[in-house]
N, CA and C atoms as an extended XYZ file, in Angstrom:
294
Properties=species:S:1:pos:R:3:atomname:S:1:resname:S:1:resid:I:1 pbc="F F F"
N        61.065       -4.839     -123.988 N   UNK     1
C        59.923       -4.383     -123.240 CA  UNK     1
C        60.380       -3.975     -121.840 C   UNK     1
N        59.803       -3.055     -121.281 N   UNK     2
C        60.196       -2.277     -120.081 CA  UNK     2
C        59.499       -2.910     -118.966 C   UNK     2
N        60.624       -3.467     -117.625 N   UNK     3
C        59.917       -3.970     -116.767 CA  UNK     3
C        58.868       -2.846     -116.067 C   UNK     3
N        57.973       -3.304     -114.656 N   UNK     4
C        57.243       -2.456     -113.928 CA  UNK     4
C        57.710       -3.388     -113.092 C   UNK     4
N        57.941       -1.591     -112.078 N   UNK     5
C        57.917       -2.198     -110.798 CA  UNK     5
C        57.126       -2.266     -110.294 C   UNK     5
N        56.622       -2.820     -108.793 N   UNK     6
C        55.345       -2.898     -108.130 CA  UNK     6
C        55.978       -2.118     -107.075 C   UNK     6
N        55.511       -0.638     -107.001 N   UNK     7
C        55.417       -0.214     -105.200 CA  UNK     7
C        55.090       -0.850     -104.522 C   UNK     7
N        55.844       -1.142     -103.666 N   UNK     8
C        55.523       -2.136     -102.034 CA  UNK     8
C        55.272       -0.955     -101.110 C   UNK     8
N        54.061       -1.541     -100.583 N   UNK     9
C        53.423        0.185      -99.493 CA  UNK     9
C        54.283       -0.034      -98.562 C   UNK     9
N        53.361        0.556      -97.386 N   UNK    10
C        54.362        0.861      -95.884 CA  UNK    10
C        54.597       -0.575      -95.202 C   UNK    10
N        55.057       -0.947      -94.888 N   UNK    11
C        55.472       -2.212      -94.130 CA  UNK    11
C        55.869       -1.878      -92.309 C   UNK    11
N        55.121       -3.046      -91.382 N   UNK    12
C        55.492       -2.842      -90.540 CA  UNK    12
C        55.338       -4.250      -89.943 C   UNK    12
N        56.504       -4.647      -89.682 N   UNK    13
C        56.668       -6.002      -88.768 CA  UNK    13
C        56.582       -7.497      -89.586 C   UNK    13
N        56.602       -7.043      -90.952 N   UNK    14
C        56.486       -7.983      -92.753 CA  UNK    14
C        54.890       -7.701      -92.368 C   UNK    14
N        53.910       -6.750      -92.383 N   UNK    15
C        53.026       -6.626      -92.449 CA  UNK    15
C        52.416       -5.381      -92.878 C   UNK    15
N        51.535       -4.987      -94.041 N   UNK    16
C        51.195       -4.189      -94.522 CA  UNK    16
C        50.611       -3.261      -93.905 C   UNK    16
N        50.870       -1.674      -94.089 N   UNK    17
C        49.832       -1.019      -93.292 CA  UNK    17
C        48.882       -0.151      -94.702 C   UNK    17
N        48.060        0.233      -94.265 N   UNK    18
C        47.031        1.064      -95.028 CA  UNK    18
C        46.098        1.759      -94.919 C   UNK    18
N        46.289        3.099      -95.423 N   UNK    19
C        45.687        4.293      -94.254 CA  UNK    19
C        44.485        4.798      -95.567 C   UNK    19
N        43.227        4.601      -95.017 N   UNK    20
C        42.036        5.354      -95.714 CA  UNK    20
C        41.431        6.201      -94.939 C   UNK    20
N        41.742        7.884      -95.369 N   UNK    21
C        41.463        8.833      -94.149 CA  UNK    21
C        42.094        8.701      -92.833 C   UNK    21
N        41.297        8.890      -91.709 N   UNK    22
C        41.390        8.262      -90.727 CA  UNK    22
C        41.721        7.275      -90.238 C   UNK    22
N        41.519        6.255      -90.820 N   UNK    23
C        41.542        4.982      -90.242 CA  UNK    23
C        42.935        4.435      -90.860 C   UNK    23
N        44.167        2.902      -90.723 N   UNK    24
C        44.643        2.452      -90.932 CA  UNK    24
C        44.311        1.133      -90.583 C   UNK    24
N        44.628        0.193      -91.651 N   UNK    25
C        44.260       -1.150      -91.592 CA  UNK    25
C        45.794       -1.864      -91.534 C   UNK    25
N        45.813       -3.009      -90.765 N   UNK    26
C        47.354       -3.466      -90.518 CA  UNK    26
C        47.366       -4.829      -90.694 C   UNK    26
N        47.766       -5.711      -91.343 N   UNK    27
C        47.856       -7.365      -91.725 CA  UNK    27
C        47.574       -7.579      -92.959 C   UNK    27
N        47.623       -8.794      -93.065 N   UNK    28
C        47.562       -9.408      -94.455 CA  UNK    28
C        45.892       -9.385      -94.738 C   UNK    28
N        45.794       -9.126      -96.135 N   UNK    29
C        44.366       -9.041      -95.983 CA  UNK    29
C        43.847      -10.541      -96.666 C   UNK    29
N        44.841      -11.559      -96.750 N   UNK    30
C        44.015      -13.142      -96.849 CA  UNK    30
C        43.941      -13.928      -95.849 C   UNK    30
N        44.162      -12.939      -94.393 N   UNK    31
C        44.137      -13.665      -93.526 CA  UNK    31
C        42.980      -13.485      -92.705 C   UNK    31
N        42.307      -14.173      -91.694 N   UNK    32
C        41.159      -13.919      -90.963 CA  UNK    32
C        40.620      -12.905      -90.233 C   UNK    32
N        41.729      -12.068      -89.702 N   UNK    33
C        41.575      -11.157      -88.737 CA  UNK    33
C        42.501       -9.875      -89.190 C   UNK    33
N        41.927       -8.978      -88.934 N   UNK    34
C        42.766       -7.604      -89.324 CA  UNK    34
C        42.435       -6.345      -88.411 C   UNK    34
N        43.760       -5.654      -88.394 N   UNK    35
C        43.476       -4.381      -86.922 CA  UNK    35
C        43.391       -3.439      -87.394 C   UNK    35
N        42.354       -2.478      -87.395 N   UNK    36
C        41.932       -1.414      -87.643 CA  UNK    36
C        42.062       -0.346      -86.157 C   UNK    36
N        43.009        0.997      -86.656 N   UNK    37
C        43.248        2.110      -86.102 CA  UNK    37
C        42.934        3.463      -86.492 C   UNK    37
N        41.993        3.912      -85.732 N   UNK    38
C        40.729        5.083      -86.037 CA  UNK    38
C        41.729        6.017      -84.926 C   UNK    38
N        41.614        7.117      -86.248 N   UNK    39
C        42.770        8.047      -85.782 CA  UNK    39
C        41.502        9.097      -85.189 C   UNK    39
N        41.021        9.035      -83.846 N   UNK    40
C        40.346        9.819      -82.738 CA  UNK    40
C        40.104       11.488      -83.438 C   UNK    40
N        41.610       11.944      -82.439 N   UNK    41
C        41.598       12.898      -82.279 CA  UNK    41
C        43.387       13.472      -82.713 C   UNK    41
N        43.848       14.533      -83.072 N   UNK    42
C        45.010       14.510      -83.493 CA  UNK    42
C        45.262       16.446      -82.923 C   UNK    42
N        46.753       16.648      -82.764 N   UNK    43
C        46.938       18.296      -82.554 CA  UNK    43
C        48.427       18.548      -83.093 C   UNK    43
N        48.668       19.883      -83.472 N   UNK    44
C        49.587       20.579      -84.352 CA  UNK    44
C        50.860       20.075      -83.697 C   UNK    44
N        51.953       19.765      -84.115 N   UNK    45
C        53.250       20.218      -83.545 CA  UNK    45
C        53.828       20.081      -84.737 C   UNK    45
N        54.660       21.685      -84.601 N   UNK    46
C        55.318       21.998      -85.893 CA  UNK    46
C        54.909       21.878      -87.083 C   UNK    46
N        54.176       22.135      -87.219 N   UNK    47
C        52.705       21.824      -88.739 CA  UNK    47
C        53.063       20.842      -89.319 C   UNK    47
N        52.719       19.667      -88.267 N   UNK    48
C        52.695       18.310      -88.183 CA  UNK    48
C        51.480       17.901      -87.543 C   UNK    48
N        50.584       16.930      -88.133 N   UNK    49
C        49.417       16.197      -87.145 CA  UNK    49
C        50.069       15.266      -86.764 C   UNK    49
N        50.033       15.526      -84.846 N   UNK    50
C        50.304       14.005      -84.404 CA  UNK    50
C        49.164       13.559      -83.659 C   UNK    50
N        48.887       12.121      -83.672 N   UNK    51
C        47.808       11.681      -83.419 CA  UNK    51
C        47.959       11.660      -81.714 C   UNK    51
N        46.290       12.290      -81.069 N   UNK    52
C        46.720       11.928      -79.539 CA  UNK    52
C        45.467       11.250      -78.912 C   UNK    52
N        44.601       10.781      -79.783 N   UNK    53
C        43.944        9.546      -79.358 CA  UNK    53
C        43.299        8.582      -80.356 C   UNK    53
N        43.527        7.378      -80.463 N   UNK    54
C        43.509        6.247      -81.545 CA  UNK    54
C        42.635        5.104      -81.070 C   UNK    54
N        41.827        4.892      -81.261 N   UNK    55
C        41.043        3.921      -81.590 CA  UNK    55
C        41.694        2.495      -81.887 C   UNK    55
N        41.474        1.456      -81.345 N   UNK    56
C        42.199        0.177      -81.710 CA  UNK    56
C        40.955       -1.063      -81.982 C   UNK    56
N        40.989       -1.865      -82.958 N   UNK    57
C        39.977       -2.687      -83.017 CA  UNK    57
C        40.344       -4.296      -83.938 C   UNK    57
N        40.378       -4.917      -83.275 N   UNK    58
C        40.578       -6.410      -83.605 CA  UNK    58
C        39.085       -7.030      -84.685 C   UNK    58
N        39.419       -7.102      -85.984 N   UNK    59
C        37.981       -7.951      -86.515 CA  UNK    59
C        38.181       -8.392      -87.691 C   UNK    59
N        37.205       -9.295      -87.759 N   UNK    60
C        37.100       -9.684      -88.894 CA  UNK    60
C        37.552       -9.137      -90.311 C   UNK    60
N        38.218      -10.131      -91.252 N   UNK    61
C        38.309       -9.692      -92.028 CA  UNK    61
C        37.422      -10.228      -93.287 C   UNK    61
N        36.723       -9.802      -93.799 N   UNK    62
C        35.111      -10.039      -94.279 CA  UNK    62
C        35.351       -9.730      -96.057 C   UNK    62
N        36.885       -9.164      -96.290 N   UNK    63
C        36.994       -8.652      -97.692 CA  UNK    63
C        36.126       -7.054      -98.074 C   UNK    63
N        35.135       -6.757      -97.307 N   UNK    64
C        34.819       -5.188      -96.950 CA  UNK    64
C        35.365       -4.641      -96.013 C   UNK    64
N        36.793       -3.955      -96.071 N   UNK    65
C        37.295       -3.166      -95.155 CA  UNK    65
C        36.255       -2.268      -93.875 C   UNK    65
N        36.240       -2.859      -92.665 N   UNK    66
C        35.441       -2.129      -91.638 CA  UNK    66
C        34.313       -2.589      -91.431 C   UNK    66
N        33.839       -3.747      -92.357 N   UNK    67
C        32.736       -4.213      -92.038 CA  UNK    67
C        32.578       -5.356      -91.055 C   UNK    67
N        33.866       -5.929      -90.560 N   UNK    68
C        33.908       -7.235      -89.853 CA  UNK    68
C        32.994       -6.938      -88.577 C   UNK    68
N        32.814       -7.898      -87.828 N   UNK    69
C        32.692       -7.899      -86.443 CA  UNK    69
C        33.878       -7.919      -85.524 C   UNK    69
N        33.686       -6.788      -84.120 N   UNK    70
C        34.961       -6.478      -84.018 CA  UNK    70
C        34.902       -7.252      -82.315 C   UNK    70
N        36.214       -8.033      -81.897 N   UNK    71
C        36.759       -8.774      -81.417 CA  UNK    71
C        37.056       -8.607      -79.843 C   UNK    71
N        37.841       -7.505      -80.215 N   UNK    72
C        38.435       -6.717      -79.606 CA  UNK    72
C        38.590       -5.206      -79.523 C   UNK    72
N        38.415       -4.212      -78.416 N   UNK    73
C        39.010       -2.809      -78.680 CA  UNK    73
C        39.519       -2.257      -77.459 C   UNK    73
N        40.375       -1.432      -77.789 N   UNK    74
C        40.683       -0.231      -76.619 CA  UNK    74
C        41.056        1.037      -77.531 C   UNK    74
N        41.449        2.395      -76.564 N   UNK    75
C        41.872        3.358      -77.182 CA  UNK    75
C        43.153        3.550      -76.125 C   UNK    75
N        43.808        4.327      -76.815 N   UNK    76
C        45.567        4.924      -76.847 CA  UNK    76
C        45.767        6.230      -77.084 C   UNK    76
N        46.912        6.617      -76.614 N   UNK    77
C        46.491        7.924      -76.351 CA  UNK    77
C        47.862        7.963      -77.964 C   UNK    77
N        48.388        7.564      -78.397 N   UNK    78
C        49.317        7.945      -79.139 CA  UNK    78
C        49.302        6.497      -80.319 C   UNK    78
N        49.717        7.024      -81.641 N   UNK    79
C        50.102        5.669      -82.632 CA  UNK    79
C        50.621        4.767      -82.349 C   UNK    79
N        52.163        5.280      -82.030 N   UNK    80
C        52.790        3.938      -81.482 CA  UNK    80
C        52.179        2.567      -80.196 C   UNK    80
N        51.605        3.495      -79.471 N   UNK    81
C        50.528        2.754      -78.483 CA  UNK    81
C        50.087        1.729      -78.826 C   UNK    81
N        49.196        2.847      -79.559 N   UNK    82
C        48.042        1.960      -80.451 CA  UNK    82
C        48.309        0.508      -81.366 C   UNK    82
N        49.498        0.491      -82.086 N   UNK    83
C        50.149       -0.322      -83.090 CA  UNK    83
C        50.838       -0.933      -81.951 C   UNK    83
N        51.615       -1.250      -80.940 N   UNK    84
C        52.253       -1.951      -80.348 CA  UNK    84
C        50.891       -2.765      -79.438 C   UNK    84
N        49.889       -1.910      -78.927 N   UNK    85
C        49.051       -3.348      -78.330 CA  UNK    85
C        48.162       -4.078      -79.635 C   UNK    85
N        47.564       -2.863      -80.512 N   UNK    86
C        46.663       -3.642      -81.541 CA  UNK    86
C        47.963       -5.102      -82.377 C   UNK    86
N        49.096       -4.590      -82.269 N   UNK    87
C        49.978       -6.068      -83.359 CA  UNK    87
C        50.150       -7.140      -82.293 C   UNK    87
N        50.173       -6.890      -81.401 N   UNK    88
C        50.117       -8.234      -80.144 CA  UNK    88
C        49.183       -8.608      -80.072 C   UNK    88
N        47.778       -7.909      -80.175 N   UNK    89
C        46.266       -9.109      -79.787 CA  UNK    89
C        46.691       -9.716      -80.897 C   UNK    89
N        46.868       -8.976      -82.338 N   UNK    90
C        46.169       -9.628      -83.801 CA  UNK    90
C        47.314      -10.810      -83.743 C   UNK    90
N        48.655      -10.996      -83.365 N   UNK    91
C        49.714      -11.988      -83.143 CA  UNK    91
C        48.744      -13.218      -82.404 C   UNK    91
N        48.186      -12.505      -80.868 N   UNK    92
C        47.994      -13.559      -80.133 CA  UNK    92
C        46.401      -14.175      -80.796 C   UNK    92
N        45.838      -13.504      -81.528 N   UNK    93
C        44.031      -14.184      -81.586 CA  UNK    93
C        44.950      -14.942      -83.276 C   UNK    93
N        45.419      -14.775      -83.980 N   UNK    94
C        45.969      -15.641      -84.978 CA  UNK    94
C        46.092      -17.014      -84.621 C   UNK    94
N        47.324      -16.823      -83.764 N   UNK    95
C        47.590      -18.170      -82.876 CA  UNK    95
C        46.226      -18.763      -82.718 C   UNK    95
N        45.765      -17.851      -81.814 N   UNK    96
C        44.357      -18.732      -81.018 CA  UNK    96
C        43.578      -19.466      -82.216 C   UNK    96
N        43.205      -18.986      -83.681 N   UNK    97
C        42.305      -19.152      -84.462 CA  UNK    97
C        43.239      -20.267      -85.002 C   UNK    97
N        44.327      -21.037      -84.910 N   UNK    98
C        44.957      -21.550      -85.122 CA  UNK    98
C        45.248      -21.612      -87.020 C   UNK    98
């Protein structure tokens, strides 16, 4: 019998990312809190979309993606931004929720 593999999605930091449309969801999803990044606004380079304003939001994770109550937010003018402050709150409110 023929094994299966399991695709392992995008990974960032041993943490899953997951992009529906617009938006990307980042953490484990059996854990309490999860960061959601709402891709704003985005412009061409080299018929490439790069994102140049992102949405950041700390919340609940409720098992309905987007439905939590949200915690925390700011916006960023770029992804990486965005993912380097949104993975530090969701690090530091983990801790906090002990």
């Amino acid at each position: 019998m023929a094994t299966v593999k399991k695709k392992k999605g995008l990974m960032y930091k041993g943490k899953p990312l997951l992009r529906c449309g617009n938006r990307i969801y980042y953490g484990n999803l059996e854990d309490k809190l999860i960061l959601a990044l709402d891709i704003v606004e985005s412009s061409k380079k080299q018929d490439v979309d790069v994102s140049t304003k992102v949405k950041v939001q700390i919340m609940d994770n409720t098992g309905e993606l987007g439905k939590g109550q949200v915690y925390r937010k700011c916006e960023r003018e770029n992804l990486y931004k965005a993912i380097d402050i949104g993975e530090w709150w969701l690090q530091d409110a983990m801790k906090m929720m002990g």
